[in-house]
Structure formats: structure tokens, C-alpha cells
C-alpha positions in Angstrom: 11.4 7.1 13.3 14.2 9.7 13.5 16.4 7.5 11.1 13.2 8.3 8.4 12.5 11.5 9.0 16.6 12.2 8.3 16.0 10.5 5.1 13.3 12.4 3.8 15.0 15.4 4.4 17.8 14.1 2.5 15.6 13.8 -0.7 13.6 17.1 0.0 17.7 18.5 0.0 17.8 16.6 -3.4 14.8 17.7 -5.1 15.4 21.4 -4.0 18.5 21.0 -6.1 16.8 19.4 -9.0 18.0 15.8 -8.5 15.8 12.7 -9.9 14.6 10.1 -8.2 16.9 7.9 -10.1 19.9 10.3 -9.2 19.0 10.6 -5.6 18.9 7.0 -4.8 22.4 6.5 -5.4 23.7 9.3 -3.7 21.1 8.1 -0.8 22.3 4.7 -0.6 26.2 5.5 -0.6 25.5 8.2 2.5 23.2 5.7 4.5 24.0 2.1 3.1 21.8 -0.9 4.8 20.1 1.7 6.6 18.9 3.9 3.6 14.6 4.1 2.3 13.5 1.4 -0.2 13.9 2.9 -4.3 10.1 2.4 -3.7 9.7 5.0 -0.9 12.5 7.1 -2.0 10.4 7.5 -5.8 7.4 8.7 -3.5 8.8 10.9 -1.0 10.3 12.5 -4.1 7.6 12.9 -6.4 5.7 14.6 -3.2 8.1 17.1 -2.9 8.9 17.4 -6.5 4.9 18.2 -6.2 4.9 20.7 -3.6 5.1 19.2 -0.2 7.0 20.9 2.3 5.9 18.7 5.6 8.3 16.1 6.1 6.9 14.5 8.7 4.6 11.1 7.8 0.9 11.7 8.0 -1.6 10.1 10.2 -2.8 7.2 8.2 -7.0 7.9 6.9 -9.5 6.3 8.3 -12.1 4.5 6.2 -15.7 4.9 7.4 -15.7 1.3 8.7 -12.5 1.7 10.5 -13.1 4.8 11.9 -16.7 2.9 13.5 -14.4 0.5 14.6 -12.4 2.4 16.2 -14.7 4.5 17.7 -16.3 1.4 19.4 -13.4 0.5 20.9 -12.5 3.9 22.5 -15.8 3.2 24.2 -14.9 -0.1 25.6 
């Protein structure tokens, strides 16, 4: 979880200084190898703080109506 959280702040670093995506990835996978985000996640976590985000912490997944029944049914239990 750490090891993520040190990543996303490594692209929020990037995108403050007007990096790409496509240029941070690089620069991302030399300073992290194996251990560096997917270009998938790295395209996402930019564009959300190329958007505005400041958080970089992950958010609690949402809960569909269904799922949150479920779940609520089982706190119950």
C-alpha cells in the first residue's frame, strides 16, 4: 500500500511540473523498475491530477445499491 501511495505521488510531482502521461512513465519506470504502476494506472492517476485532484490517497470503492443491501445483511449476521 505504501509502495502505491509513493507512486502516485511521484506522478502528482510530474504533473505539477507539466509532464505527460507518456513522459512520466518512462521517468517512472527507470526510478521504480518491476516495482513501478501499470501505463494503465499511471494514464489515470495522471489525468486525475492533471484534473484537479489533490488527494492521493485511493478512495473507498462505491457501493451499488445491491451491494450495499448485501452488505448491510451481513453486518447483521
Amino acid at each position: 500500500m505504501q509502495r502505491s501511495l509513493e507512486r502516485r505521488v511521484a506522478i502528482k510531482f510530474c504533473v505539477k511540473l507539466e509532464k505527460s502521461a507518456a513522459e512520466t512513465i518512462p521517468m517512472l519506470k527507470k526510478a521504480f523498475g518491476v516495482d513501478c504502476l501499470s501505463d494503465r494506472q499511471i494514464f489515470r492517476w495522471n489525468k486525475a491530477f492533471a484534473e484537479g485532484r489533490e488527494d492521493c490517497q485511493q478512495r473507498e470503492p462505491r457501493w451499488t445499491a445491491i451491494n450495499l443491501q448485501f452488505r448491510r445483511q451481513c453486518e447483521t449476521l
